[in-house]
N, C-alpha and C positions, 0 to 999 in steps of 0.2 A: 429371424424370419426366413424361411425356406422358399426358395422363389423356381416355378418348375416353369422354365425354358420351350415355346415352341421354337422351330427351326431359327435361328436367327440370321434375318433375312441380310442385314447387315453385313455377315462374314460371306465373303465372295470366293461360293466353294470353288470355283476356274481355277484359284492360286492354290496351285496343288503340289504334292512331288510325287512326280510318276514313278513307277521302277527303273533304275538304272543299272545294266549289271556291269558287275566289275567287282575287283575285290574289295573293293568299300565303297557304301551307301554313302551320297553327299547327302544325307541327313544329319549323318556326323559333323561336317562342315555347315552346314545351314542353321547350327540348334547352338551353335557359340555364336552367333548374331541374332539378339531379342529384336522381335519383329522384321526377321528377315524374308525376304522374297528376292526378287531377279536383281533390283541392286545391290541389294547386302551379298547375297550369293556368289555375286558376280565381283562383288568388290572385295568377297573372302578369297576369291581366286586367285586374284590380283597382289593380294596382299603375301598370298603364299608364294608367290612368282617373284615377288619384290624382297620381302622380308627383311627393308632397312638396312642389307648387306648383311643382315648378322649371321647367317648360316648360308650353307650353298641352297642352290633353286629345287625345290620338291617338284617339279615338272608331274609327276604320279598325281602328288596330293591337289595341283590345279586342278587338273585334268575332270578328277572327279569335283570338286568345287562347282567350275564353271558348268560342269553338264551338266549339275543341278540348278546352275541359275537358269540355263535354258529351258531343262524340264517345264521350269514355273511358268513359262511364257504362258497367255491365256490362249484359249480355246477360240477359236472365228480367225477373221482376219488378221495376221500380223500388225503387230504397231511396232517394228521395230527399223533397223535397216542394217546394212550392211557396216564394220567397222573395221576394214583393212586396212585403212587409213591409219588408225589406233593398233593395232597390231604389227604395223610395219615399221611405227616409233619404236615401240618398246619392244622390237625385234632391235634394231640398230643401236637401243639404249642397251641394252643385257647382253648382246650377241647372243642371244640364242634362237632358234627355229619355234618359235611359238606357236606357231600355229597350232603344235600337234596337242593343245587345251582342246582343240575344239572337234570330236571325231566326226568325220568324212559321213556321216547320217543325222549329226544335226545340224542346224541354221546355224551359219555365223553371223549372228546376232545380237542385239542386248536390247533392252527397255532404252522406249524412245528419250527418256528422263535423260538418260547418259549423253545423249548427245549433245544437248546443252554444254557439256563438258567437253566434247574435242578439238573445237579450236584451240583451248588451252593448252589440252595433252597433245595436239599436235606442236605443238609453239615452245614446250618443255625440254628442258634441256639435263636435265640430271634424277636422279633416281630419288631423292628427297622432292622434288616439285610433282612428279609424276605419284609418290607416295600421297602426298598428301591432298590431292585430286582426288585418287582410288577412296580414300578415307572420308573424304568430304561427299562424295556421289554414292557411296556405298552404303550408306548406313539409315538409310530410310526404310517406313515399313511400304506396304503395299507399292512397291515399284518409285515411289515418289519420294521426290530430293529433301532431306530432312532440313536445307537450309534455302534461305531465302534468295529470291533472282535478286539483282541487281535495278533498283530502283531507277524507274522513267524517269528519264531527264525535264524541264522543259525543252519546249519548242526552242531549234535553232531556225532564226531567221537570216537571210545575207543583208536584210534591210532591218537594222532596229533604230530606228529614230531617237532621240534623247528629246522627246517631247516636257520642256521643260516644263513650264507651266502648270501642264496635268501630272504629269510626275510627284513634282513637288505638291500640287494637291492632296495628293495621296497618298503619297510618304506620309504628310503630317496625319491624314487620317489613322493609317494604320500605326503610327508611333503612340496618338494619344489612346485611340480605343483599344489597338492591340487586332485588331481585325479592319479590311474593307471587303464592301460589293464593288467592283464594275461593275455596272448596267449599262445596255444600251444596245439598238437596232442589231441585225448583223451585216459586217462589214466595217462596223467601227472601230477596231481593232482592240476589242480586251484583251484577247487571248496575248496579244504581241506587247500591251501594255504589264498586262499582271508578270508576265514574263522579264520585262525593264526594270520594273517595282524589284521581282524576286531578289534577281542579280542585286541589285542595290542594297539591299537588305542583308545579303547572306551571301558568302559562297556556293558554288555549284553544287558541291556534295552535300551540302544539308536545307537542300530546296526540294522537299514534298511534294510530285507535281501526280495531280491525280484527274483526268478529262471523262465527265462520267457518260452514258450511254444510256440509250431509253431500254428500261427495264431494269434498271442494276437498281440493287437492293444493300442494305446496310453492311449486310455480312459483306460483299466484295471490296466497301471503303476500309472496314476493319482488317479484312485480309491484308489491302494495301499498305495500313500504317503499320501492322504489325510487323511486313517485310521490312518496311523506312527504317523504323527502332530497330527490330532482328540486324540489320545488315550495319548500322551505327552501333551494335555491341550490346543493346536492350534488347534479349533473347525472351524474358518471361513469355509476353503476351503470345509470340509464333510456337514457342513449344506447345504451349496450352493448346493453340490452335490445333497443331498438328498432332499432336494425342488426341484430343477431340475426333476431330475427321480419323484418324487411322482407328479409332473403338465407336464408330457411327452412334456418336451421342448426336444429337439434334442440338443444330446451331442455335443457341442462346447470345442474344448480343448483350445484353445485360452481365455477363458473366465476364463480360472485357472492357467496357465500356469505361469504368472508373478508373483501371488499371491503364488502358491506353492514354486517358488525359493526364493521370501522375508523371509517367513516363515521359510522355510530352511536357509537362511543367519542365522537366531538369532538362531540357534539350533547349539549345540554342538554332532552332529552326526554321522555317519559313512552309506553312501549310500551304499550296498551290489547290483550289479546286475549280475544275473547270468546266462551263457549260451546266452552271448546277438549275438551271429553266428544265433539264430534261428528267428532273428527278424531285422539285420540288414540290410534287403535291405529294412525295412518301414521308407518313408518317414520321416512321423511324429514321427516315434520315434527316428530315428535318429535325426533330427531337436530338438525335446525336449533334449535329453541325451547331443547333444551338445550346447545348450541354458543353460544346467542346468551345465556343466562342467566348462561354461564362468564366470554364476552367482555364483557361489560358491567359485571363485577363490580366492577371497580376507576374506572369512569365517572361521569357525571353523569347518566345515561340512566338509567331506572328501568323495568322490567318488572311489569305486571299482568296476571294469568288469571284469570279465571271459567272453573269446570267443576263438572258436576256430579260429580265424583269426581275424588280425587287423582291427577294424572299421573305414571306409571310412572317417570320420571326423578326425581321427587322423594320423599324416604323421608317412609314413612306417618310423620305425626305431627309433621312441621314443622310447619304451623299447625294452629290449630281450625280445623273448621266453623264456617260463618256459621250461627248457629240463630237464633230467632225473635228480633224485639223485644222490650223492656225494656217494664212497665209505664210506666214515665217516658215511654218515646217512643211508647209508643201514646196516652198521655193527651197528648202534645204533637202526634201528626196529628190527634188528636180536635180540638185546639184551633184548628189551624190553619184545620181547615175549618168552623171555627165552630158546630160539632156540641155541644148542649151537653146532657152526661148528667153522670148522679150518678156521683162515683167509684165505687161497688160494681156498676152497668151497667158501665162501660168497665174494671173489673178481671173481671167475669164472661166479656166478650165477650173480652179478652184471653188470658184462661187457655182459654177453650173453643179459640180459633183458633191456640191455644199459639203466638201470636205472631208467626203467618206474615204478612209483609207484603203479599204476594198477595191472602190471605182479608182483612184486617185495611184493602187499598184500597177494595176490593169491597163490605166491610159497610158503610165511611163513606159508601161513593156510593148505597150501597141505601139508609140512614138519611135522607140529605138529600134523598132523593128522592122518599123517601113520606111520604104524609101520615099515616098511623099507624106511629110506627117503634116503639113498645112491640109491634104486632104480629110487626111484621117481627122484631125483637129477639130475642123468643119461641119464632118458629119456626127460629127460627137457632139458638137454645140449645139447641129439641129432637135436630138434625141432630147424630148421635154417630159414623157413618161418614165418613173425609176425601173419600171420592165425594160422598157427599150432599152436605156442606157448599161442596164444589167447586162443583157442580152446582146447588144452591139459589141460593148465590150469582150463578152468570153467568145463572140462570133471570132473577133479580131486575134483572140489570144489562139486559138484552134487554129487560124488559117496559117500563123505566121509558125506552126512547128514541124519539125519534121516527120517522118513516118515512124521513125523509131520512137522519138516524143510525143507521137498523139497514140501510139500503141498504150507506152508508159500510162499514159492520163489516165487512158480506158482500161487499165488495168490496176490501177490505183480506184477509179472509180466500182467496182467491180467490189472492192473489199469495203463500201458502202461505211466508210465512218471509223475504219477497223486501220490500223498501222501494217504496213508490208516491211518486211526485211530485204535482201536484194534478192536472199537465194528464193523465196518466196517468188520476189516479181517477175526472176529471171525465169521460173516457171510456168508463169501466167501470160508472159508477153516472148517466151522462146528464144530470150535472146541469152548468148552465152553469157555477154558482164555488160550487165545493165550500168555499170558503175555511171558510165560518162554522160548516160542519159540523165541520170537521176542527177547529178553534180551540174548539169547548165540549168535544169528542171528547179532547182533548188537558189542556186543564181540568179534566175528572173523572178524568184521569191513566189514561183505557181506550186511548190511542191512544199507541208511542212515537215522538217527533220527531229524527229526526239534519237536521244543514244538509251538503249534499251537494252536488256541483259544480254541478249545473243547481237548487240553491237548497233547499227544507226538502223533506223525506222522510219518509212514514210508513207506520208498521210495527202488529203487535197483539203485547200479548206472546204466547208459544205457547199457553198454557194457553187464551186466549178464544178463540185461533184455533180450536183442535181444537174447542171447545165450537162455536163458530158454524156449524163444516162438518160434525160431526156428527149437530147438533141443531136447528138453525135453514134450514140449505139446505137447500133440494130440488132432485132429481136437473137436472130441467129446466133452474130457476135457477141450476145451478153452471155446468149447461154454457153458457149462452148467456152466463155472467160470463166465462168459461173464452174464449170467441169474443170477446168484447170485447175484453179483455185482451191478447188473442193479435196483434188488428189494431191497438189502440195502440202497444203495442211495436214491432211491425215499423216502425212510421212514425215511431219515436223517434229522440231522438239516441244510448241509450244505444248503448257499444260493442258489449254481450251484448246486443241488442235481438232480434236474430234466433233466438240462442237461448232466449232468454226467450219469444220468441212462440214457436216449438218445445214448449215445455213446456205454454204454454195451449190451443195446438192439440191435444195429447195428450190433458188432462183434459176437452176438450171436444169427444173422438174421433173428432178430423177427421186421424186418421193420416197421409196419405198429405200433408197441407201443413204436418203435424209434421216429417215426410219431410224433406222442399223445405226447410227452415227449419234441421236439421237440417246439411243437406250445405254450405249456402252458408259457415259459415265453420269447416269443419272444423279445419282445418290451424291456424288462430290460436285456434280455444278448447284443441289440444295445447297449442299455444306458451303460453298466458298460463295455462297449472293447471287446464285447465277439462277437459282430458282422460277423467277418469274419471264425471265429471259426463255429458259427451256420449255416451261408449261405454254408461253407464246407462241413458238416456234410452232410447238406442237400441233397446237391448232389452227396455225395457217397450213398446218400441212393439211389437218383435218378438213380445212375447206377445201383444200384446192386438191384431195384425195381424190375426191366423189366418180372420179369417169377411170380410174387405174383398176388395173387388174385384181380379182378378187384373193389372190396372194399379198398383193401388197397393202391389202385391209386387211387382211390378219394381223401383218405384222403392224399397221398403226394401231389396232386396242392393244397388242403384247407393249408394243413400249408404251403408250400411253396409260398401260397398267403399271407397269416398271416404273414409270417417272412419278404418279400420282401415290404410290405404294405408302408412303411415310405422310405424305401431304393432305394426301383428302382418300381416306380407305373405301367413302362411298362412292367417289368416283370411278376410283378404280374397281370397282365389282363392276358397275356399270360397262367399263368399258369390258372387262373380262367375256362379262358376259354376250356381249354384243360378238366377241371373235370367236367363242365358242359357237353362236349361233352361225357363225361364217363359215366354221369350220363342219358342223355337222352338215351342212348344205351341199360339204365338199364332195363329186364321187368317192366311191369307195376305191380304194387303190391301196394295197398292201404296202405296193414299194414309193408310194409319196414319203422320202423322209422326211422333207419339210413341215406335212402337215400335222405327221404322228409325234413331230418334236413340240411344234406349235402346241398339239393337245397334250402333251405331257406337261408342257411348264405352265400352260393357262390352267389347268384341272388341279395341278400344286399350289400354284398361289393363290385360286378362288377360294379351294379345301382353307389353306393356312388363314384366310381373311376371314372367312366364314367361321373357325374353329376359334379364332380371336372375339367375336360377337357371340359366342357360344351358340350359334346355329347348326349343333351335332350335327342333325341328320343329313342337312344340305352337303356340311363340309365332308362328312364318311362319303357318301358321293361320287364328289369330287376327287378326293385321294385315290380312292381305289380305281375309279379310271384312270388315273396317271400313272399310278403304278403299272397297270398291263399298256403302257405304253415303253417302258424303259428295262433295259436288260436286267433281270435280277442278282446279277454283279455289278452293277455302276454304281459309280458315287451318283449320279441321279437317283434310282431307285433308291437307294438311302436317304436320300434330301425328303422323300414323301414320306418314309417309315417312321420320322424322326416325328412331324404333326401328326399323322394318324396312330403314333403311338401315346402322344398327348391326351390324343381325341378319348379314344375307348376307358385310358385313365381317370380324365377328368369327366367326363359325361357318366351320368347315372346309369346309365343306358349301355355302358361300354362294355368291354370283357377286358376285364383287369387283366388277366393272366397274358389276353392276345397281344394288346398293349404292350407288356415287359418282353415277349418274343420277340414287336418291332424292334425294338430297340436293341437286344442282344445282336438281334441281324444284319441292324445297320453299324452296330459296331463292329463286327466281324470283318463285312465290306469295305468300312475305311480304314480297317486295320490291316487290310491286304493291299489297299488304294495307297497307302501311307498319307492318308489324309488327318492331318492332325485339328482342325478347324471343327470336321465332324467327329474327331474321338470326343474331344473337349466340350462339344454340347451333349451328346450321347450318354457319360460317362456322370455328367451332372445330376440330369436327367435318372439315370438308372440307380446314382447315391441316393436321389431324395425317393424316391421310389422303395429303395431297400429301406430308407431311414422308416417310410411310415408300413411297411409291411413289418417291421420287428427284424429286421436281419443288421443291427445298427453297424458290427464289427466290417460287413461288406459296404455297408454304406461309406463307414468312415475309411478305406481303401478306395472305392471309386472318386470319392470326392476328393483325397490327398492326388489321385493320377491327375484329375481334369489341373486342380491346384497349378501342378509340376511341368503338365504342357502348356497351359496358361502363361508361365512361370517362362518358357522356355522363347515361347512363340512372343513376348513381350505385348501379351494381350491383357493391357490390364485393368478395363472392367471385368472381363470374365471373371478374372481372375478375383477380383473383389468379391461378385456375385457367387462366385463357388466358395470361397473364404467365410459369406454368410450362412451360406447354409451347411458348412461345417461347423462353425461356431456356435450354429443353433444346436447341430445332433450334439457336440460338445457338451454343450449348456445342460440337454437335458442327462445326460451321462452323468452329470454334477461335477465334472472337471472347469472349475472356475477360473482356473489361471488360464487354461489354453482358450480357452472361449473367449476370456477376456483380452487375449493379444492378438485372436483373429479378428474381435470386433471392433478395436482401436486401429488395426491394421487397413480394413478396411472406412473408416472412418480418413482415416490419414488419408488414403492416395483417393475417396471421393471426393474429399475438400480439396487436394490439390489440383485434381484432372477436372472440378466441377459435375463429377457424377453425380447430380443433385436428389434422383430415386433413389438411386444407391446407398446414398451418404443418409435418407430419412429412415431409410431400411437396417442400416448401421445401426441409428443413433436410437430407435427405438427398441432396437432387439436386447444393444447394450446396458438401456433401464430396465428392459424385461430381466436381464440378469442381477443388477442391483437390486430388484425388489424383491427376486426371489432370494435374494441372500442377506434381504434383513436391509437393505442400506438406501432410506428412503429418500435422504438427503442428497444422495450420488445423482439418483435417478428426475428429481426434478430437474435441472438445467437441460438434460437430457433429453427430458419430453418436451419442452420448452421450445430448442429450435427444430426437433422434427417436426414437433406442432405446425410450426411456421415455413417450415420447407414445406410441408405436403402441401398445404394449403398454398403457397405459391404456385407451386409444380402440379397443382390438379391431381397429385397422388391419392384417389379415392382408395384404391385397394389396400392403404398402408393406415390409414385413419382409424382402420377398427381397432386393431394394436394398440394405438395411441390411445383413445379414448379409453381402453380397458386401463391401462398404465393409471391415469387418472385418477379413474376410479377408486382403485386399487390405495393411489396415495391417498387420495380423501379420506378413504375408509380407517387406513390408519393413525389418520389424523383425527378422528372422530367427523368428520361433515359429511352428516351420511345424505343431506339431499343432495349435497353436490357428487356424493359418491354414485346417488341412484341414478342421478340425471347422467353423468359420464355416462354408466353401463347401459343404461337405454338407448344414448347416441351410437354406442359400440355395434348393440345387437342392431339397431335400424339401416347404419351404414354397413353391417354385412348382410343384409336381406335384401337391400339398395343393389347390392353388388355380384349378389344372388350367389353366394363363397356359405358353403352349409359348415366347412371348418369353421371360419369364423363366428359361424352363425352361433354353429358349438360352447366353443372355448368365450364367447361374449356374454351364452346363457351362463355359465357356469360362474362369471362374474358378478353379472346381476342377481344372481341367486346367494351367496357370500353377503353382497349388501343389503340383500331383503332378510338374510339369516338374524341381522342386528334388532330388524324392526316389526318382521311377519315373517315367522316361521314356518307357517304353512303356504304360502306364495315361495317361497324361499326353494320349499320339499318340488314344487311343481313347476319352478325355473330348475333347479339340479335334475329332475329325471326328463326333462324336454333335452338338455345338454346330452344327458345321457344317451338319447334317443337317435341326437342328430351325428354325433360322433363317432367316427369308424376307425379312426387312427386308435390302437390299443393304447400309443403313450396316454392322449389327450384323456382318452375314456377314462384311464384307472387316474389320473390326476381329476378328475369329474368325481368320480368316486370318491376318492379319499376325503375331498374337502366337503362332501354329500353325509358322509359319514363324520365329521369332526361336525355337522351340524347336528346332525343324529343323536350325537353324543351326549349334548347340551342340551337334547331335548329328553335325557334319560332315556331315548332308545337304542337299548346298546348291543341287542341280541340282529338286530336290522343294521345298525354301522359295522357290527362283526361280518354280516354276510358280503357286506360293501368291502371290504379292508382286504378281506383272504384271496380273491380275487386277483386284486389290484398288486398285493404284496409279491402276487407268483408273477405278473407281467414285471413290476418293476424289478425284481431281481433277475428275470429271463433276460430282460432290455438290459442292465445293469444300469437302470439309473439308482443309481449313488444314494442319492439327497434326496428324493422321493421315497425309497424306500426306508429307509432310517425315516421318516415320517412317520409313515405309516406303521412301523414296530411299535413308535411311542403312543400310536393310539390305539394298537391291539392289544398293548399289556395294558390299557386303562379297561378296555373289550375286557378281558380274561378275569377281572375282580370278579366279574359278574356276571357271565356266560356259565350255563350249566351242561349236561352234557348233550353230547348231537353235535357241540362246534367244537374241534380242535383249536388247542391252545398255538400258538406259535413257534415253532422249533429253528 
């Protein structure tokens, strides 16, 4: 099956390599790392710098390495930072002056990914620990760390109670079922409990602790377990991951789901999940958490939830609520913190706060902190409303901190739910080391601590939070914490950093660089769960847009087109169209580059959405305004040439010839741009194009190139997808061996990376080749599960194929209704699909099975086929089998004019096995042709 490629919107043409001069291209160095960009580049640099001691330092060969990884850096704002730091080690480890890797015109720089990595390479002490960093950070595609962060801790508390009683409740629940809920109010302390349970259960390192957020979706819990396994030595499930995401296949959670609970069977673990009230009306997660509750049952894995209400998979009245503490254990935090009252004080203050451990932290801290706690005491027994008491209490906790510590609070509140690092808060709240704050912060148990891959992390719990942003900030000071916040992050390592600054830019209504932060990593916050989160986001901006400058509503329909692009295509026209209208409103102004950039990329993507719906005329349009918007040398003007040269091909309407020009053009341009992304779609593109104009020998060179850079770039759907439609031109050439190890080959790395189109696209091509070679046995299991993949997958465009397949085998079986019904399914799902090849190659099927039973239905299915077909292979395969019906009808002077035809394409094309057909039905022709037809030579 030949599959013809518009732009794929997926390959992020920004990761480029520009020209570098010098006496050698770091293309040379970038093309021995599959799927290399700025860390592989950067890590080949390195690795040439290091070289394990085995030979001396190529300082040359860095040189150009690393300027290649910088080249790659993207397009807009840096996301990177400075790393002297890292160059001043491994100056003092090597002695050498290293710096001269990096020349005096470009950034000293690298992908923020790496950063992650320098406390360690700073803290490294020999050339083997620093190797093996470079190696470990290096080798990912698209800028991102091919291995997994270091899994969230639970919560550390300074106060854990050994709440016996309930403890011991719960143990036994989760020993016998293998799973518990906490439930109960907030302030009751699950979180602090599931966290005692955990401990007790299992060591630290194989405690799962996952605290989920409103909006997170399945894929982000699956991302999570997949790191937990990945980093315990169960690598399956995160490789998949991350092949997936780095060849923009659409996240399937079913594609991991079974594999993540096996993997879970052999682990001896403790699943932590927490706050699951914010996420359990999703479907899919609920579905999962109760698939995973099932799998686990008979394991060593143990399951824990905190929620504030019992989840809908579990029947009311499995466990209790967690309700208040025990006199016991309140007289036992009294003691702990050395608080010391009369038993009938600490039995009053217990019964009033009916035991919440919330109220019950907050009074101890308000006690030890004032100097008349009989006052404080007093007015705390007056408070009979749980607002008041709430509210009294965090009054008392605010008054009794310092400026540095109610800075802290307000800037802990500020990341709204979200964990700070220090260098983080020390950003937000301007202080050089936060440390001492956060360490008494943490001591009076007001701040909670997880250890989290780039080291401790802190949080408040929600109740002080809403207290602090309701009651304590002002409008001013939130927004300029809101701005702080926003520029930390973007300069972090975290992965979500861009989105996270997104959101602080929002609350500190700087819209439009909410915008910009927003769009950069759309496509990967779908991939990793973060989908419903970003489409949210977006449309609080969308509200709270409406009075911002008419620039910065341009740019909310660009992203909110960018982000909807995969998600909902009609949304996104919608919005496209909405910034197009913004934009034509705009004065005219030559030198606005903003806005002429804005209508180049909105007029490509409408074109490319539009040409996808087959709406020609709209999308031709659209392209050719973008095009006179962009230099005709840029890889942008190539990005348009690549759909509009689709357009004119595939529309009836088009200029075939203008079409093959786009393309030759744009491949010239990335061939000058050294853009390998856009050779690799171009060159497909221009194969399947030679394939069905007759020129097969150039087809079969553009398609082994695309192959070879696929190959190179460690892109390997393309790579499959180009593998298909060599395998096809193969096939019909009659070369059966190589067709057959292209289509196995492709089969192979669908099933393993989950290409599930891919893989139906394989599977049916490769019984296309069994039945044309006789082997009808082969080809049934074959159609069997494409059958069932398409039908999973919604693969409409691939069912006509299949259905012919069927046919085909009925026919040779003798069931010819079931043979007829097949071919009618075939031809109506290509008319469905509105594909006139199909349409073709379907009639020609059905005409074969009506040859059995109505010869003349038969004559007038074969000459409709003939009619709709324009590919010369398909035609003269129409023909030939038009004429072996002919034949059997003793019209043999009418099959003769059909066969001579057909005989001069098939031996022009060189197909093989089509022709040699056809000779054995011309010398049946030649008994009995007289003259006016030449014989066969």
């Amino acid at each position: 099956m030949r599959q013809r490629d518009l732009w794929p919107e997926d390959i992020d043409v920004r990761w480029r390599l520009t020209a570098v001069p010098g006496p050698k291209h770091p293309s040379a160095y970038l093309e021995r790392v599959k799927g290399s960009s700025i860390g592989a580049a950067w890590g080949l640099g390195l690795l040439h710098l290091l070289d394990f001691g085995r030979r001396p330092i190529d300082l040359s060969e860095s040189r150009w390495a690393v300027t290649g990884a910088l080249a790659l850096l993207p397009n807009g704002r840096d996301e990177v930072r400075p790393v002297s730091g890292y160059l001043r080690k491994l100056d003092a480890v090597m002695g050498a002056n290293l710096k001269v890797i990096i020349p005096a015109a470009d950034r000293p720089s690298v992908h923020k990914d790496w950063l992650s990595a320098l406390p360690r390479l700073e803290s490294a002490s020999t050339i083997e620990e620093i190797s093996t960093l470079v190696t470990t950070y290096g080798s990912s595609s698209d800028g991102r760390s091919a291995q997994p962060s270091r899994p969230l801790s639970p919560p550390h508390y300074e106060d854990l109670l050994d709440r016996a009683d309930v403890l011991a409740y719960y143990r036994e629940k989760v020993e016998t079922l293998h799973f518990v809920v906490i439930t109960g109010i907030p302030g009751t302390g699950k979180t602090v409990l599931a966290t005692l349970l955990a401990h007790q259960l299992t060591q630290p390192d194989k405690i799962f602790w996952h605290r989920f957020q409103e909006q997170d979706a399945l894929a982000s819990l699956i991302w999570a377990l997949a790191g937990f396994l990945a980093w315990h030595g169960q690598q399956g499930v995160w490789q998949q991951l991350q092949s997936s995401r780095n060849m923009g296949e659409t996240f399937d959670p079913e594609h991991y789901i079974h594999s993540l609970i096996e993997m879970l069977r052999h682990q001896s673990s403790v699943l932590c999940l927490d706050d699951f009230h914010l996420v359990d009306m999703d479907i899919g997660i609920n579905s999962f958490v109760k698939e995973l509750r099932s799998g686990l049952a008979q394991s060593a894995t143990r399951l824990i939830m905190t929620s504030q209400r019992t989840p809908r998979f579990v029947p009311e009245g499995t466990f209790k609520p967690l309700n208040g503490m025990s006199l016991p254990e309140t007289r036992q935090l009294f003691a702990r913190h050395h608080l010391v009252l009369s038993d009938p004080d600490v039995a009053s203050i217990h019964n009033h706060l009916h035991g919440n451990p919330y109220w019950l932290t907050l009074a101890v801290d308000a006690l030890k902190q004032s100097l008349d706690q009989s006052s404080v005491m007093n007015r705390l027994l007056e408070k009979r409303d749980p607002e008041d008491i709430t509210h009294y209490l965090q009054e008392q906790t605010n008054a009794s901190l310092s400026a540095d510590e109610r800075a802290m609070m307000c800037a802990l509140t500020v990341l709204r739910g979200d964990s700070g690092t220090k260098e983080i808060l020390a950003a937000i709240t301007l202080q050089s080391d936060p440390t001492p704050v956060l360490e008494r912060l943490s001591e009076r148990s007001l701040v909670r601590v997880n250890e989290g891959y780039t080291g401790k992390q802190y949080s408040l719990h929600d109740l002080l939070r809403v207290f602090y942003d309701q009651h304590v900030l002002e409008d001013g000071e939130r927004q300029s914490l809101h701005r702080r916040a926003a520029s930390s992050f973007a300069d972090s390592s975290d992965e979500l950093a861009n989105f996270k600054a997104a959101q602080h830019c929002y609350h500190a209504r700087d819209y439009a660089l909410a915008l910009e932060y927003y769009a950069k990593d759309a496509r990967m916050l779908i991939d990793i769960g973060r989908g419903n989160a970003l489409q949210q986001g977006l449309e609080d901006v969308d509200r709270a847009y409406q009075q911002e400058i008419r620039q910065a509503q341009i740019r909310q329909c660009y992203a909110m087109g960018a982000a909807l692009r995969y998600k909902s295509p009609d949304r996104a026209k919608e919005r496209l169209a909405q910034g197009l209208d913004l934009l034509a409103s705009q004065p005219p102004d030559q030198d606005n580059a903003f806005v002429q950039e804005m209508t180049g990329h909105m007029h490509r993507m409408y074109g490319a959405l539009l040409t996808e719906n087959k709406e020609y005329s709209r999308a031709l349009s659209h392209l050719e305004q973008s095009l006179r918007v962009w230099s005709a040398e840029s890889d942008a003007y190539a990005d348009v040439l690549i759909p509009l040269a689709n357009l004119h091909i595939e529309s009836e309407e088009g200029d075939d010839d203008y079409g093959f020009q786009c393309y030759e053009r744009a491949l010239a341009i990335y061939n000058q741009t050294g853009n390998d992304w856009g050779k690799m779609a171009v060159l497909h593109n221009i194969g399947i194009e030679h394939d069905m104009a007759g020129n097969w020998e150039r087809a079969r060179r553009c398609l082994q190139q695309a192959i070879q850079l696929a190959e190179q770039r460690g892109a390997l759907l393309y790579q499959a997808q180009t593998e298909l439609s060599l395998g096809t031109l193969r096939m019909n050439q009659g070369d059966d061996a190589e067709a057959t190890v292209l289509f196995e080959h492709v089969i192979e790395v669908a099933r393993k990376y989950h290409y599930q189109t891919t893989l139906v696209a394989g599977l049916s091509s490769l019984a296309d080749l069994k039945l044309r070679s006789g082997d009808t046995a082969a080809a049934l299991p074959l159609l069997r599960e494409a059958q069932t993949l398409a039908y999973q997958e919604q693969a409409r465009d691939q069912l006509a194929e299949i259905y012919r397949g069927w046919a085909l085998v009925s026919l040779v079986q003798g069931n010819l209704v079931e043979a007829h019904e097949h071919a009618q399914e075939a031809l109506r799902t290509a008319q469905e699909n509105q594909d006139r090849a199909e349409q073709g190659k379907s009639q020609r099927v059905l005409a074969r099975v009506l040859a059995a039973t109505d010869p003349a239905q038969a004559i007038t299915a074969f000459e409709a086929s003939l009619n709709i077909l324009s590919d010369r292979y398909e035609h003269a395969r129409t023909a030939t089998e038009f004429a072996r019906t002919l034949l059997s009808l003793e019209q043999h002077e009418r099959a003769h004019a059909l066969l001579q035809p057909a005989h001069t394409t098939f031996a022009n094309l060189g197909a093989q096995r089509d022709a040699a057909v056809v000779e054995t039905l011309l010398a049946a022709c030649n008994v009995h042709v007289t003259t006016g037809l030449s014989p066969l030579i």
